[in-house]
C-alpha positions as a Markdown table, in Angstrom:
| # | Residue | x | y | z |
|---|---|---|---|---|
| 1 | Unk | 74.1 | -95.1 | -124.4 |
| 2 | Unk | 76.9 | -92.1 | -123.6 |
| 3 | Unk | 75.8 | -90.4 | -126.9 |
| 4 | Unk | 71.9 | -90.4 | -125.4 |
| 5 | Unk | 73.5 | -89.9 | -122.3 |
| 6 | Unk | 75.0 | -86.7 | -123.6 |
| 7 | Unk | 72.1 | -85.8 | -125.6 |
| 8 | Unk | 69.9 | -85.8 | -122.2 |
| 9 | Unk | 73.0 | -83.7 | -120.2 |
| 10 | Unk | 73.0 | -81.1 | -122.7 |
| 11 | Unk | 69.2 | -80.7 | -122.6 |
| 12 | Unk | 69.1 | -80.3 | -119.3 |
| 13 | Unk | 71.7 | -78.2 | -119.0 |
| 14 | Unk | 70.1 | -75.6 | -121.8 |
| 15 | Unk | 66.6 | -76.0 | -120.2 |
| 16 | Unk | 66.9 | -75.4 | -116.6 |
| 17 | Unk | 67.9 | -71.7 | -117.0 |
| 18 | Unk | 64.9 | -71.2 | -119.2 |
| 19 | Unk | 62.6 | -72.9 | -116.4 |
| 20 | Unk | 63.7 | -71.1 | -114.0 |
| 21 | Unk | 63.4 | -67.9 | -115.4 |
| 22 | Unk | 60.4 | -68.8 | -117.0 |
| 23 | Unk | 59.2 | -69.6 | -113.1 |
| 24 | Unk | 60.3 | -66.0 | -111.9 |
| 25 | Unk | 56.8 | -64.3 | -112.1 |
| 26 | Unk | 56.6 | -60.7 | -110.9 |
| 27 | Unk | 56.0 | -60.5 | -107.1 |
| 28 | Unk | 52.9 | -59.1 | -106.5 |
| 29 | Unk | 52.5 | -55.8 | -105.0 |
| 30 | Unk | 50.2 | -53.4 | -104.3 |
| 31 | Unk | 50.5 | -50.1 | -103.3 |
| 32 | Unk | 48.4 | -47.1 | -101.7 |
| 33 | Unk | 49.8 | -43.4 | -101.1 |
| 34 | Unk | 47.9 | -41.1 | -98.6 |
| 35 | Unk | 50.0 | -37.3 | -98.9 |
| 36 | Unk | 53.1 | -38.2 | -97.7 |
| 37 | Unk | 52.9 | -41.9 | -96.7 |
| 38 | Unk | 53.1 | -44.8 | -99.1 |
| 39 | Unk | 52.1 | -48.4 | -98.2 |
| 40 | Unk | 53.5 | -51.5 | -100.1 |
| 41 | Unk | 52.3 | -54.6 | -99.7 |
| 42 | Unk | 53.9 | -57.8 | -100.8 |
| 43 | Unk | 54.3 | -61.2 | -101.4 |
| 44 | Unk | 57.7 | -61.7 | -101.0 |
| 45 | Unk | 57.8 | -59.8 | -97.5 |
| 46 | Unk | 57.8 | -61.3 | -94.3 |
| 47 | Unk | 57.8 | -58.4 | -92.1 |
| 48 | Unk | 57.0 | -54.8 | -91.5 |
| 49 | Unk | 59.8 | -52.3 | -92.6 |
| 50 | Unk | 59.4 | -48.1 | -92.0 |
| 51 | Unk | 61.7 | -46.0 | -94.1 |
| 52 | Unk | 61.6 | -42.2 | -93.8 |
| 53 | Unk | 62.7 | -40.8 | -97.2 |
| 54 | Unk | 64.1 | -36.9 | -97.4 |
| 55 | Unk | 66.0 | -35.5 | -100.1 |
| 56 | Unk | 66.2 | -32.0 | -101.1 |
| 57 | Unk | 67.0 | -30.3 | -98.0 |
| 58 | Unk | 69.6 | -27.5 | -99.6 |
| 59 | Unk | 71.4 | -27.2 | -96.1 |
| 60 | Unk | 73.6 | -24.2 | -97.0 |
| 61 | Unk | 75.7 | -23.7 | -93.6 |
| 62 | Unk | 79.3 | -22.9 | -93.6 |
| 63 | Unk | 82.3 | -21.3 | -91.4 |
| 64 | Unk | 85.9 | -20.2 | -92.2 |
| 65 | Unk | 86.7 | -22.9 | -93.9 |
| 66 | Unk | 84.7 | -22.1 | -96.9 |
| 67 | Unk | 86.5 | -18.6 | -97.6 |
| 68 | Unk | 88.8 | -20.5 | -100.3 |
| 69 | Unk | 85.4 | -21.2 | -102.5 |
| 70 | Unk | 82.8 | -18.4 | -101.4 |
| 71 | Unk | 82.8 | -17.7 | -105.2 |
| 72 | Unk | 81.4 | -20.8 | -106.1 |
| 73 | Unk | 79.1 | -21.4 | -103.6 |
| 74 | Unk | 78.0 | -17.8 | -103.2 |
| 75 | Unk | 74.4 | -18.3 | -105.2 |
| 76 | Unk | 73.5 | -21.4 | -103.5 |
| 77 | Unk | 74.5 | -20.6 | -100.2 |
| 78 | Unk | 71.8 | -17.0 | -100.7 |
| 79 | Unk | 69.3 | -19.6 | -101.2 |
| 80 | Unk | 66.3 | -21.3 | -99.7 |
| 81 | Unk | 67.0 | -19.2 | -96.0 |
| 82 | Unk | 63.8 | -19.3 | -95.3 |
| 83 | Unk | 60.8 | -21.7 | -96.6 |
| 84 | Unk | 57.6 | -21.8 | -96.3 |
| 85 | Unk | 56.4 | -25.6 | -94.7 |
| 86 | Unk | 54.8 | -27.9 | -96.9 |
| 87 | Unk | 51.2 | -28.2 | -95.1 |
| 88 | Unk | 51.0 | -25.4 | -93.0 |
| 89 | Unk | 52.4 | -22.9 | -94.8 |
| 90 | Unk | 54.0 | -21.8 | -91.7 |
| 91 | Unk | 57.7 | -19.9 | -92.1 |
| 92 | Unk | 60.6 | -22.4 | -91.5 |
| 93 | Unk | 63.9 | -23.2 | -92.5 |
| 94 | Unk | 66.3 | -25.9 | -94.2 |
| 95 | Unk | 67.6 | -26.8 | -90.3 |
| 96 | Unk | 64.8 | -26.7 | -88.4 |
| 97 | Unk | 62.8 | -28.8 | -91.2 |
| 98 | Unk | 65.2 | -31.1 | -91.4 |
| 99 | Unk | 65.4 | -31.3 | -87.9 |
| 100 | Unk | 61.5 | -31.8 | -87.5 |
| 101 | Unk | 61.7 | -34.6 | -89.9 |
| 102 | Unk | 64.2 | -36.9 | -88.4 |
| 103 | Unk | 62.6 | -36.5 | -85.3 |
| 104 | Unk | 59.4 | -37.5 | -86.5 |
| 105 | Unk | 61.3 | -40.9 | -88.0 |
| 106 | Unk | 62.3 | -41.4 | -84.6 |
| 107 | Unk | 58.7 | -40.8 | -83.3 |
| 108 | Unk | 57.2 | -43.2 | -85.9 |
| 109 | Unk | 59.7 | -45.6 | -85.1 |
| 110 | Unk | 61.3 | -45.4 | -88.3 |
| 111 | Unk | 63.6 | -48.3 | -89.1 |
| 112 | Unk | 65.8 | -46.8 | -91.9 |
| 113 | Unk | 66.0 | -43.2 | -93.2 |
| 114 | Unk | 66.7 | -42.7 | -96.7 |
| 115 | Unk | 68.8 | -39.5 | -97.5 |
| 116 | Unk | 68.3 | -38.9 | -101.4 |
| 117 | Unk | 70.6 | -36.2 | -102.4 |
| 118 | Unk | 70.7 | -32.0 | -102.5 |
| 119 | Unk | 70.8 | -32.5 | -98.7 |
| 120 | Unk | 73.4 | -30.0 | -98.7 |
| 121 | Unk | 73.6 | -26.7 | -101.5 |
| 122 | Unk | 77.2 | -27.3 | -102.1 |
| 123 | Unk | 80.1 | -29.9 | -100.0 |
| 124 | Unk | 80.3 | -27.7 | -97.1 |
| 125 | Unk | 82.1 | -28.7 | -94.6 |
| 126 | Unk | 80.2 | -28.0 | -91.8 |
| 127 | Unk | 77.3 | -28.2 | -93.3 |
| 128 | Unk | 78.3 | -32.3 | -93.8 |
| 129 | Unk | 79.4 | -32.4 | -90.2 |
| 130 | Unk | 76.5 | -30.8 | -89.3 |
| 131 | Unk | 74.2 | -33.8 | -90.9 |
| 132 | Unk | 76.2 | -36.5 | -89.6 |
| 133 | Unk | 76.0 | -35.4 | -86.3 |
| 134 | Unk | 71.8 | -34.9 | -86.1 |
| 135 | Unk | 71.5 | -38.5 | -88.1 |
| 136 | Unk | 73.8 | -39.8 | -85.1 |
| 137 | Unk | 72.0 | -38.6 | -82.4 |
| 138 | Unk | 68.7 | -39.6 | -83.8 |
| 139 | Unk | 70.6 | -43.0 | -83.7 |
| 140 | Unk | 68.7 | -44.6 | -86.6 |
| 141 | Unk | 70.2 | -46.5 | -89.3 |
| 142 | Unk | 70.5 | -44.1 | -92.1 |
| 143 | Unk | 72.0 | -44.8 | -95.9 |
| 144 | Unk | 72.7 | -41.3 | -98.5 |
| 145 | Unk | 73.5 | -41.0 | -102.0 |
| 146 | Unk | 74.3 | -38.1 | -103.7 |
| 147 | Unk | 72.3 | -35.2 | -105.2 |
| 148 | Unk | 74.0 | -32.8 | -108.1 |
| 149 | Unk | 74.4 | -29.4 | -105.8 |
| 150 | Unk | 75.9 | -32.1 | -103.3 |
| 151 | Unk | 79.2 | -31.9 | -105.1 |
| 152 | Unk | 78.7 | -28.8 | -107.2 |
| 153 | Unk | 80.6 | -25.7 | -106.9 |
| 154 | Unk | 79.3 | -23.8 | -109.0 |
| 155 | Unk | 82.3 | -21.9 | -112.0 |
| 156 | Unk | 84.9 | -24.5 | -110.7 |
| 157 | Unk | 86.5 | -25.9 | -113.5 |
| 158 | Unk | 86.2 | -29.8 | -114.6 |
| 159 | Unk | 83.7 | -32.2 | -115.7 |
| 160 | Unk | 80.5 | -33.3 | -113.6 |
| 161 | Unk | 82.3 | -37.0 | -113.3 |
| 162 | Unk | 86.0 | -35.2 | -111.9 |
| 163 | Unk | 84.3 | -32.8 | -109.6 |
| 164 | Unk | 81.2 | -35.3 | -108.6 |
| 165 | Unk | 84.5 | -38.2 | -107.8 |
| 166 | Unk | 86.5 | -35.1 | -106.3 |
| 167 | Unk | 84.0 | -34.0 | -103.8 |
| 168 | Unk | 82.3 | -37.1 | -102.9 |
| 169 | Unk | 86.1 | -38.5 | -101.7 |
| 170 | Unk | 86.8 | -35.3 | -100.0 |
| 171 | Unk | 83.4 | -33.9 | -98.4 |
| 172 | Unk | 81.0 | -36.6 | -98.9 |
| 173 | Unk | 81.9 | -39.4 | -97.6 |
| 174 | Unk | 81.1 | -39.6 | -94.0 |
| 175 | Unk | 77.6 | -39.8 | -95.4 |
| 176 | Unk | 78.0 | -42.7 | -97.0 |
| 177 | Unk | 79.7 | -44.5 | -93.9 |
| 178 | Unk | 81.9 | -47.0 | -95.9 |
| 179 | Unk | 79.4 | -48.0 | -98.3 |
| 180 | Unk | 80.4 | -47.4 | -102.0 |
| 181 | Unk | 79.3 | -44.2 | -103.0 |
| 182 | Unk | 78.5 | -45.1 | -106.9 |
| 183 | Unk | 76.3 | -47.5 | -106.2 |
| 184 | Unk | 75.4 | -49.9 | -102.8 |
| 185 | Unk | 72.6 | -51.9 | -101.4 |
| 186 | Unk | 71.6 | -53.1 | -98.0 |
| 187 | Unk | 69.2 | -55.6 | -96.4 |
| 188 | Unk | 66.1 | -54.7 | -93.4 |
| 189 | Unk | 64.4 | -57.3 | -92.9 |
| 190 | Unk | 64.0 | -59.5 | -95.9 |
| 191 | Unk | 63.9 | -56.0 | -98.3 |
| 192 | Unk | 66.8 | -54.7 | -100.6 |
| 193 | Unk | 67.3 | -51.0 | -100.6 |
| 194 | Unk | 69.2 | -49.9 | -103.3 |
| 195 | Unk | 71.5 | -46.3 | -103.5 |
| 196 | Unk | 72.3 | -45.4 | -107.3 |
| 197 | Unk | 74.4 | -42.3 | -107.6 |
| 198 | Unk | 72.2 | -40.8 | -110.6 |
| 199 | Unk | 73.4 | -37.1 | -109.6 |
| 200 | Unk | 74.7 | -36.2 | -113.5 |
| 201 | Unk | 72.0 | -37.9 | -115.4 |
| 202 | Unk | 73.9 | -40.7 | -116.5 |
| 203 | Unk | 74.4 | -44.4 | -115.8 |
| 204 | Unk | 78.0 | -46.2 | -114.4 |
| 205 | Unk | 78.8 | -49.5 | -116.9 |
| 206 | Unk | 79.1 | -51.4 | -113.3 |
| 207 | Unk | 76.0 | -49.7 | -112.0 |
| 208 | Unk | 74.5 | -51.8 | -115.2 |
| 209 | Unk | 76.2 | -54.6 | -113.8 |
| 210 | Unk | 74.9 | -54.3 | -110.3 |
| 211 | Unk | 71.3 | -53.6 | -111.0 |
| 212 | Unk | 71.2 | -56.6 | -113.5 |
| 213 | Unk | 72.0 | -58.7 | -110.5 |
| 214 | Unk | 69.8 | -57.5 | -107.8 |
| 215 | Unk | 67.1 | -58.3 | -111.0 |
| 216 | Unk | 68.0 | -62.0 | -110.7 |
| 217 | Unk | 67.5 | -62.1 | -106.8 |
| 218 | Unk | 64.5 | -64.0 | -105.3 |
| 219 | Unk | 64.2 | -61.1 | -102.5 |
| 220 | Unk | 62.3 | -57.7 | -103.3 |
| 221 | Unk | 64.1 | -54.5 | -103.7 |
| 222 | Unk | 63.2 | -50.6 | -104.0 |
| 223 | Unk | 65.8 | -48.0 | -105.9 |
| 224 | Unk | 66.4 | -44.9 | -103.9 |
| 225 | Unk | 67.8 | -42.1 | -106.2 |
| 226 | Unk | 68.5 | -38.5 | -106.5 |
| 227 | Unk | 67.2 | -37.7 | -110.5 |
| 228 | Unk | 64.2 | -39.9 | -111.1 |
| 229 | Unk | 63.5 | -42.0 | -113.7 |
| 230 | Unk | 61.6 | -40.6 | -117.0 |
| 231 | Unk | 58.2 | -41.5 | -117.5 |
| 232 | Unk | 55.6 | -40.0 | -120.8 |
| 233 | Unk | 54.7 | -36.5 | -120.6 |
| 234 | Unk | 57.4 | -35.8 | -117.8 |
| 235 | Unk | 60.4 | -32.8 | -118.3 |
| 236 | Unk | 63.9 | -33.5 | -118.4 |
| 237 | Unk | 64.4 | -33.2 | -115.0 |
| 238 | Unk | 63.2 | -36.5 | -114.7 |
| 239 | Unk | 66.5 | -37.1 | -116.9 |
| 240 | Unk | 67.4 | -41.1 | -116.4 |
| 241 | Unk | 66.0 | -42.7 | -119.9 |
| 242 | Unk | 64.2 | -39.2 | -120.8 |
| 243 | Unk | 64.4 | -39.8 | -124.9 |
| 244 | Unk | 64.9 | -35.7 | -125.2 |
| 245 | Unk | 67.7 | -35.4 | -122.1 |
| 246 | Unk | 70.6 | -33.9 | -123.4 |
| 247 | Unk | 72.5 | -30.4 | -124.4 |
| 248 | Unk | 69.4 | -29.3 | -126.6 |
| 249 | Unk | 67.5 | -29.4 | -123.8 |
| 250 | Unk | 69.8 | -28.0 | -121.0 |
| 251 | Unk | 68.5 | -24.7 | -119.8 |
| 252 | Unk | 70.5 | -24.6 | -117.0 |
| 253 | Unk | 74.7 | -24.6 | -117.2 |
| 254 | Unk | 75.0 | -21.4 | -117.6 |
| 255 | Unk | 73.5 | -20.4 | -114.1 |
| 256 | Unk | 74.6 | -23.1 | -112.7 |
| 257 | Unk | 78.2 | -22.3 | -114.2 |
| 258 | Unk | 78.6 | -26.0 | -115.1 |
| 259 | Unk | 79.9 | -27.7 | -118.3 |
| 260 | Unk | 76.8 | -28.8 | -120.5 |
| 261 | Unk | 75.5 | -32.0 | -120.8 |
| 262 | Unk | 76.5 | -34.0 | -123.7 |
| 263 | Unk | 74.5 | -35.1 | -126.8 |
| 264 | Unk | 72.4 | -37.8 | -125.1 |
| 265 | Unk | 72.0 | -40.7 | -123.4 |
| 266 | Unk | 74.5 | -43.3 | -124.0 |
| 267 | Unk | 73.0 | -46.9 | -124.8 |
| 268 | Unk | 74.1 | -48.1 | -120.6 |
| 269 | Unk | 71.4 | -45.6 | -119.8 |
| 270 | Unk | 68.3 | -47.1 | -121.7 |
| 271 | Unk | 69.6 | -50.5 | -120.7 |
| 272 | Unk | 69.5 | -49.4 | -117.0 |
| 273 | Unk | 66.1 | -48.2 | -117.3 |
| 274 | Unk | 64.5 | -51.1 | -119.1 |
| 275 | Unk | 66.4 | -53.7 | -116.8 |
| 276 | Unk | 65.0 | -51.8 | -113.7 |
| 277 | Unk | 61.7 | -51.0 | -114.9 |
| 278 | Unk | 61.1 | -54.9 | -115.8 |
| 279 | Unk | 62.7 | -56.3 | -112.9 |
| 280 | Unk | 60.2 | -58.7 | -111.4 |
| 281 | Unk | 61.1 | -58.4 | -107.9 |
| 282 | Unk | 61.4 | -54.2 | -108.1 |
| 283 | Unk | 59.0 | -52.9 | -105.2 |
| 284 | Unk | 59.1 | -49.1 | -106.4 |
| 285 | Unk | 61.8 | -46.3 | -106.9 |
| 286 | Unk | 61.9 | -43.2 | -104.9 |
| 287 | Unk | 63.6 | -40.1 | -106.1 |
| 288 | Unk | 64.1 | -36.7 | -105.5 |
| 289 | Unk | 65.9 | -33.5 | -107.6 |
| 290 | Unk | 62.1 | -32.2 | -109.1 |
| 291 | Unk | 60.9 | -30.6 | -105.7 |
| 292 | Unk | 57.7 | -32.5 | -106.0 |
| 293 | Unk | 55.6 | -34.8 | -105.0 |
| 294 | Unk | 54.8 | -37.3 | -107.8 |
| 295 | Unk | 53.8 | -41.0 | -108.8 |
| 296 | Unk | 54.3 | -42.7 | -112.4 |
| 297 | Unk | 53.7 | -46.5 | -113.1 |
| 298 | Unk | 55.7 | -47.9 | -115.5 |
| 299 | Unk | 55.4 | -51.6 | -115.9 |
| 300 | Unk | 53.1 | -51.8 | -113.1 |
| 301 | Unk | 55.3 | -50.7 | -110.7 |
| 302 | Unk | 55.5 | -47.2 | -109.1 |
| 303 | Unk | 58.2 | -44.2 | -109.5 |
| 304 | Unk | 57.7 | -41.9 | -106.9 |
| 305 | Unk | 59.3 | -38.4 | -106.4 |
| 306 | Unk | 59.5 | -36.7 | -102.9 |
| 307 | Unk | 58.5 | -33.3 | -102.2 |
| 308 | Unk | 61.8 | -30.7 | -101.1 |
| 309 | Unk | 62.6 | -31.2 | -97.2 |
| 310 | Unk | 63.9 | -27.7 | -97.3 |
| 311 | Unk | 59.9 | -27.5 | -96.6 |
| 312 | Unk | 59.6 | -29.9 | -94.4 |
| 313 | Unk | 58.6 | -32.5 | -97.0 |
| 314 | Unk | 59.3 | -36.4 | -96.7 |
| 315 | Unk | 57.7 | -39.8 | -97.8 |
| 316 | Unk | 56.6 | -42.2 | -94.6 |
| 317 | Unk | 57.3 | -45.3 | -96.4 |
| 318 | Unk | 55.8 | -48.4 | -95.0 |
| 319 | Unk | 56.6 | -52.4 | -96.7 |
| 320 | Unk | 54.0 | -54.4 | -95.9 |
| 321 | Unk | 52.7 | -58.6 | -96.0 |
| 322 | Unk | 50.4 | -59.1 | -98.5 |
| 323 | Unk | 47.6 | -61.7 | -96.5 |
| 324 | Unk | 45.5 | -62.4 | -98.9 |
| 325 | Unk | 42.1 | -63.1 | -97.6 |
């Protein structure tokens, strides 16, 4: 009897985790994206969510206290002075559109606004300062991850991962507002959002970790990203799991007066993608960094990009029910 006993505990034991992941379907979802609003309806959701997305904004404000590095951030901070607005065409400018677009979030009665990177051209200091005081007065909950001109001063010596750690610690962080700035996630109402630093092409070993988790969840999450993910017939910019990503293909350290990427992807990177892309409770990903608006499916799910907000551009991001008829 305690041998069968046994026998029965040790079945059990190596069956139920097999059940129950044999159990955990993918959610279902479906999505619809009208210009610059996305709807996602799903199964696992419960109630309406609103989430402004802007990333690419290329603030390039600065005062005194950025005579010690004009000669790194001299190129980017001659840049994107003046734009020209994403539907009208009109003139306009990295302030005013950013401006404009957090206002509108407000308007819309945006829960959450997503700020995906490149928000700033370089870690200015007042530029930073400048952000966190328009995203307090707007007084909606707001969650940033990093882009790679964030950090970047251009010719300053060290590697992306030194100077990325250096400037996140020393400019960056009143973005973040205590969350970890490598990788964090947050819950409004019943739906994960995810903030992946992604801003040098390459995955964290714990950032593995963490997303492998969130995949074993019951609730329903979305990745919000600076560099997207790759998907077929896409460029390197869309650099996380892009097969040809690497120094062959990097046209763009020497103007950027960086250190060139390495040799390729390490394996942590493909595992990231394929762990994310298969994740059956994985809503969508939203990304910026390519200055475009842009949809791949992978898996069924969608990988969107966002168009630049130095433009004025954002995603209207609306989580949905699904009540099935």
């Amino acid at each position: 009897m305690n041998s069968l006993y046994r026998i029965c505990t040790l079945f059990v034991l190596f069956l139920t985790p097999l059940l129950s992941q044999a159990k955990k379907s993918r959610q279902e979802v479906i999505h619809s994206c009208t210009g610059e609003q996305v709807k996602i309806y799903s199964s696992a959701v419960m109630d309406t969510l609103c989430i402004f997305v802007i990333a690419d904004t290329h603030l390039w404000m600065s005062d005194d206290r950025e005579e010690p590095f004009r000669q790194y951030s001299a190129r980017m901070a001659s840049a994107y002075h003046e734009t020209k607005h994403f539907r009208t065409g009109e003139k306009t400018n990295p302030e005013k559109a950013f401006r404009e677009t957090v206002s509108l979030a407000k308007k819309r009665g945006a829960d959450v606004i997503a700020l995906l990177g490149d928000i700033v051209s370089y870690p200015s200091e007042k530029a930073v300062e400048w952000v966190k005081m328009v995203m307090d007065e707007v007084g909606i909950p707001y969650y940033y991850t990093c882009g790679n001109h964030d950090w970047h001063y251009e010719g300053m010596e060290g590697t992306s991962q030194e100077l990325r750690k250096k400037w996140r610690q020393e400019r960056l962080m009143p973005l973040f507002r205590d969350n970890d700035p490598v990788a964090y996630g947050v819950e409004h109402k019943g739906v994960r959002l995810l903030f992946f630093d992604t801003s040098n092409n390459e995955i964290e070993e714990r950032q593995l970790q963490f997303i492998r988790e969130e995949a074993r969840r019951d609730e329903p999450f979305i990745l919000f990203q600076h560099i997207p993910l790759y998907a077929p017939s896409r460029s390197v910019g869309y650099g996380i799991g892009h097969p040809q990503w690497g120094a062959a293909t990097d046209g763009g350290y020497k103007i950027e007066r960086r250190n060139q990427w390495p040799e390729g992807h390490k394996k942590v990177d493909y595992d990231f993608y394929d762990t994310l892309v298969e994740a059956p409770n994985l809503l969508a990903t939203f990304a910026g960094h390519v200055h475009l608006f842009g949809t791949d499916i992978i898996k069924g799910r969608p990988h969107f990009t966002v168009g630049p907000n130095c433009t004025g551009a954002y995603y209207e991001v609306v989580v949905m029910p699904l009540k099935k008829p």
